[in-house]
C-alpha positions in Angstrom: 5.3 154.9 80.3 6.4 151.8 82.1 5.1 150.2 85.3 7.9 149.5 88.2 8.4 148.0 91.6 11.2 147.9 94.2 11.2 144.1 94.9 12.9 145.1 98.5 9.3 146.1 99.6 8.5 142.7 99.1 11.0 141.4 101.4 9.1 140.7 104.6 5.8 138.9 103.0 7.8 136.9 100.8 10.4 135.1 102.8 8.1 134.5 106.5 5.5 132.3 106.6 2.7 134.2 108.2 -0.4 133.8 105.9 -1.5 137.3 107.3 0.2 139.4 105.1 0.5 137.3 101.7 -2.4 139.9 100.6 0.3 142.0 100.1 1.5 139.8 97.5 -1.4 140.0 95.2 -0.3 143.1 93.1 3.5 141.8 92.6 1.7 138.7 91.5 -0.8 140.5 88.7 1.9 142.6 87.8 4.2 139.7 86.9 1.8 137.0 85.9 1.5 136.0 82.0 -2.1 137.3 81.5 -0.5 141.2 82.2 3.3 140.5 80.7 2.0 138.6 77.6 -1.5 140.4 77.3 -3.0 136.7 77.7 -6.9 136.5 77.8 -8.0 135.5 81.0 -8.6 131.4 81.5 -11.4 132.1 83.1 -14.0 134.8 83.2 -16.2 134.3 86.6 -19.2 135.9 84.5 -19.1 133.7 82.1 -20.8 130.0 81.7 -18.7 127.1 83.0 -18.9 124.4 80.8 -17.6 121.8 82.8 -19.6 122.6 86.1 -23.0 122.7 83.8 -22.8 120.0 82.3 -21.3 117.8 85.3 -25.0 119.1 86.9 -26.9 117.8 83.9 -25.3 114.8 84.3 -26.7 114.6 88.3 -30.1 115.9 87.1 -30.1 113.4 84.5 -29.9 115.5 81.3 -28.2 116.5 78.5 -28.0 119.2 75.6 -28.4 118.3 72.3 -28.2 121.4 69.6 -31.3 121.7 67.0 -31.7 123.9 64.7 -29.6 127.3 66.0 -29.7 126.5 69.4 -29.5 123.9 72.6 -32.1 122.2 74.1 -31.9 120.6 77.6 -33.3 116.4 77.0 -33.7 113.8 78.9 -30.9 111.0 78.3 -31.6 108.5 75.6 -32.7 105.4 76.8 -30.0 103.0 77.6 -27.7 106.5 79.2 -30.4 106.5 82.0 -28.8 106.2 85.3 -32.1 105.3 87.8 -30.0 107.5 90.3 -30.2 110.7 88.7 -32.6 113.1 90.1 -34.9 112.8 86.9 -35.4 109.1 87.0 -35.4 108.6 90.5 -38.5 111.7 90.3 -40.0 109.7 87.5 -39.9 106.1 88.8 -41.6 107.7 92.4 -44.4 109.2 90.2 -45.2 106.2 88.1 -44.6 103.6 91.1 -46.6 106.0 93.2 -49.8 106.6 90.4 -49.3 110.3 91.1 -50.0 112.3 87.8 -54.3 110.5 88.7 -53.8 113.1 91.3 -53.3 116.3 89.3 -56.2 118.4 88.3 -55.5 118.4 85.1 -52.9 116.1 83.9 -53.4 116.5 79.9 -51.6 119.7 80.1 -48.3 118.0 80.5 -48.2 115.7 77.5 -50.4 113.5 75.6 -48.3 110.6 76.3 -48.2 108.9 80.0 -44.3 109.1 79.2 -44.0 112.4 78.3 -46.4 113.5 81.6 -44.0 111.8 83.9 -41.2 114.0 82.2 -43.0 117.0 82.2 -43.9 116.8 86.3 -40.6 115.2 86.6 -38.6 118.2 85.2 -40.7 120.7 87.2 -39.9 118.9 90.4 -36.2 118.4 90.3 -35.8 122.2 88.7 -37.7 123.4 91.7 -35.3 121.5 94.4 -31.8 122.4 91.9 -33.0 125.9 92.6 -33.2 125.8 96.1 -29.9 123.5 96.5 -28.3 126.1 94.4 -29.5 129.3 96.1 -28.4 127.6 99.4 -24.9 127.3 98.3 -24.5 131.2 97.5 -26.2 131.8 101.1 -23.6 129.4 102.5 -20.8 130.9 101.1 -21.8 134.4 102.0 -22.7 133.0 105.5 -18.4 131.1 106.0 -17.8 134.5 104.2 -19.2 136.6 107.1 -18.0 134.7 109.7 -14.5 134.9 108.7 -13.9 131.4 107.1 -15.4 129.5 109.7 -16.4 126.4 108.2 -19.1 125.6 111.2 -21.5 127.9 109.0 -21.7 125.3 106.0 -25.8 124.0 105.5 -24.8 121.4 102.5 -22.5 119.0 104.1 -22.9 115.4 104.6 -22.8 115.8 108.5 -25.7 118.0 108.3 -27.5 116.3 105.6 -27.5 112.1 105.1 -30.1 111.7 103.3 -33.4 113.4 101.4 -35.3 113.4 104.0 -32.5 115.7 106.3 -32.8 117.8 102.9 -36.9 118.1 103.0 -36.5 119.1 106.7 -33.7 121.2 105.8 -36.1 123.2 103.4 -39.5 123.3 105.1 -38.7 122.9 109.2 -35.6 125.3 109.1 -35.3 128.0 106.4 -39.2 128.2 106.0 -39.7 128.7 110.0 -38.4 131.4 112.4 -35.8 130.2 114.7 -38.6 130.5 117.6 -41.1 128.3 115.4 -38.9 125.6 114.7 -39.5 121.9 115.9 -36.5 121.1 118.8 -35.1 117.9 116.8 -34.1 120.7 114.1 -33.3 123.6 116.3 -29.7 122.6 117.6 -28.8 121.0 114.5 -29.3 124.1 112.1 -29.2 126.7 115.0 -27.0 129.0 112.6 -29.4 128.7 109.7 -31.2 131.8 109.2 -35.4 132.3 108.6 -35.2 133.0 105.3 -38.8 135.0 104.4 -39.3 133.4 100.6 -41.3 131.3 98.5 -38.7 129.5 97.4 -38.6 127.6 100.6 -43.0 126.8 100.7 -43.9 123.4 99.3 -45.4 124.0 95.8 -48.4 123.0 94.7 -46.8 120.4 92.2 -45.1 119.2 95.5 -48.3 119.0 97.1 -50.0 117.0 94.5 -47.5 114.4 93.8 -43.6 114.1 95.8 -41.4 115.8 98.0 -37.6 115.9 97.8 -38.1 113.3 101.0 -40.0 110.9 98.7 -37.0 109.8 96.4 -35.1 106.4 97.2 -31.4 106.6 98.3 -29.7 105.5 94.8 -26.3 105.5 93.5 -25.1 107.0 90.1 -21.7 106.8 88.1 -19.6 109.9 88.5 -19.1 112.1 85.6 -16.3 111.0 82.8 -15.3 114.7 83.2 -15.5 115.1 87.1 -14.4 117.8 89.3 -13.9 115.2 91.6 -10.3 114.5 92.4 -8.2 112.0 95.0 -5.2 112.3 97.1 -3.1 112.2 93.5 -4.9 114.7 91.7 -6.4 112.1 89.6 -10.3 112.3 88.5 -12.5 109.7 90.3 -14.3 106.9 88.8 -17.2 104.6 90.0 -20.2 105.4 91.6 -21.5 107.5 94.2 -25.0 107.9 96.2 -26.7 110.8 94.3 -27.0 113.2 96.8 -23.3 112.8 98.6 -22.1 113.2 95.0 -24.2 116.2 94.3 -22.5 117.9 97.5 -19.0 116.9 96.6 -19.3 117.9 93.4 -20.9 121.7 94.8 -18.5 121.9 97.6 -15.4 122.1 94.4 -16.2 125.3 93.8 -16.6 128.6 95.0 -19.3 130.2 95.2 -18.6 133.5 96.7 -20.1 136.3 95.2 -16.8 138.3 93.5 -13.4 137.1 93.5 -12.1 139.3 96.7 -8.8 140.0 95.5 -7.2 137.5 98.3 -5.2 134.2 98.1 -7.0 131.0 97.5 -5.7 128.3 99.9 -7.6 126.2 97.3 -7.5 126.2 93.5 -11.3 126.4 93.0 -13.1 127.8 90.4 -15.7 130.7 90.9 -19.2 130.1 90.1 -20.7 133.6 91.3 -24.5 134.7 91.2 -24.3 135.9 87.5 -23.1 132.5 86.3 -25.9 130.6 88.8 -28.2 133.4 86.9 -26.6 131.7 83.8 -27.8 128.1 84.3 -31.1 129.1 85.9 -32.3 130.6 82.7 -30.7 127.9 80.9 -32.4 124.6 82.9 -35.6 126.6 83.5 -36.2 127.4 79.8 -35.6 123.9 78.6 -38.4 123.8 76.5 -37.4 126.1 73.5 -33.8 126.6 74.5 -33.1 130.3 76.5 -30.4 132.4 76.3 -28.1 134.0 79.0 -28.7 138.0 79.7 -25.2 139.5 79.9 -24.4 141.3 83.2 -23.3 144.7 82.0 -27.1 144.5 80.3 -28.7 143.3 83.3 -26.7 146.3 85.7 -27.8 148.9 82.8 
């Protein structure tokens, strides 16, 4: 048995340069690449955890993962690695500044220390608004993907969004109200955001008893030793960037379609698809006592 191909086929695709037909490319290309000559695993497996986009997000949250015991835990930086930037801190030092946990019902339920309260609340905020930010990139990229590429369709971008209070409105005057319901200083701006009918998008009750997304201070943070992040030279960046710009760049380096669609990437970006977001959702919101990832052939099943 042998697999074969008249290279004349090819003839047209290969030597014009009309994007339009270089899908007709893609099986000469899996035919001939190393992972099918060489039997080569596959670099990367879109189902699988991406280590350098997770931890690159811990970073911006202000977390790490230390192991103990058998498995990982998701911690709070040491002090002396705390960047006042990072979601966490920045969530923290509004809380404490702004005497909020007086204002919970019952506050003793999230620590016995003042410390590990503000943590606690902390963490349960800045999960909540990672969710969100995270489900809005898969609906962006299904929304571009819809429309054909059209890149008038993005939500996250720093034209849309300058600061955390664009992101509150963002969240609770656009995707939580009908088009019709919606205040006019909102309506133009996000007129091709869709009412999106979930909870996900109604203030919590944590949010309603201490801070919004719109309550944190515009702050910078370093970039990640390990960035995405690339310049004109293909060179990782350095320095700092404000939080929330960062947090967009850093998103905006992948792809987030759902599948890879069999079609040629004008841009090398690496696929982070629903099963992998499912990944880091179980993995961030089970930080207490460490949680472990439900494969997808189990999950289909």
């Amino acid at each position: 048995e042998f697999t074969h191909f008249d290279i004349r086929q090819f003839d047209t695709p290969l030597r014009n340069n009309l994007p339009d037909d270089d899908t007709l490319l893609i099986p000469l290309f899996k035919i001939v690449s190393p992972e099918h000559l060489l039997k080569l695993p596959f670099a990367n497996d879109s189902n699988s955890l991406d280590r350098g986009f997770y931890n690159e997000l811990l970073h911006i949250m202000g977390l790490g993962e230390v192991k103990e015991g058998g498995k990982k835990t998701i911690r709070r930086k040491e002090a002396g690695k705390r960047e006042m930037g990072s979601l966490l801190e920045n969530a923290i030092s509004q809380l404490d500044r702004l005497d909020k946990l007086s204002r919970l019902p019952n506050p003793q339920q999230y620590g016995t220390t003042t410390e590990e309260r503000l943590f606690s609340v902390a963490m349960e905020l800045i999960i909540t608004w990672i969710n969100q930010i995270l489900f809005l990139k898969l609906l962006e990229a299904q929304l571009i993907g819809y429309h054909k590429g059209d890149k008038r369709f993005a939500i996250l971008t720093p034209e849309l969004i300058h600061d955390y209070d664009d992101l509150n409105n963002l969240f609770f005057g656009v995707l939580a109200k009908r088009p019709e319901e919606r205040r006019d200083d909102v309506k133009h701006l996000f007129a091709h955001v869709p009412y999106l009918n979930s909870s996900l998008f109604e203030p919590t009750e944590m949010e309603h008893n201490t801070l919004f997304i719109s309550n944190l201070t515009e702050l910078q943070i370093p970039v990640h030793p390990a960035t995405v992040l690339k310049d004109a030279n293909g060179h990782r960046i350095g320095g700092q960037m404000e939080t929330l710009a960062y947090l967009f760049a850093f998103l905006d380096a992948y792809d987030f379609t759902s599948e890879g669609a069999g079609e040629v990437q004008e841009e090398n970006k690496t696929l982070i698809n629903a099963s992998v977001l499912g990944l880091i959702f179980e993995k961030i919101n089970g930080y207490k006592d460490g949680s472990f990832f439900t494969p997808g052939f189990i999950t289909m099943y």
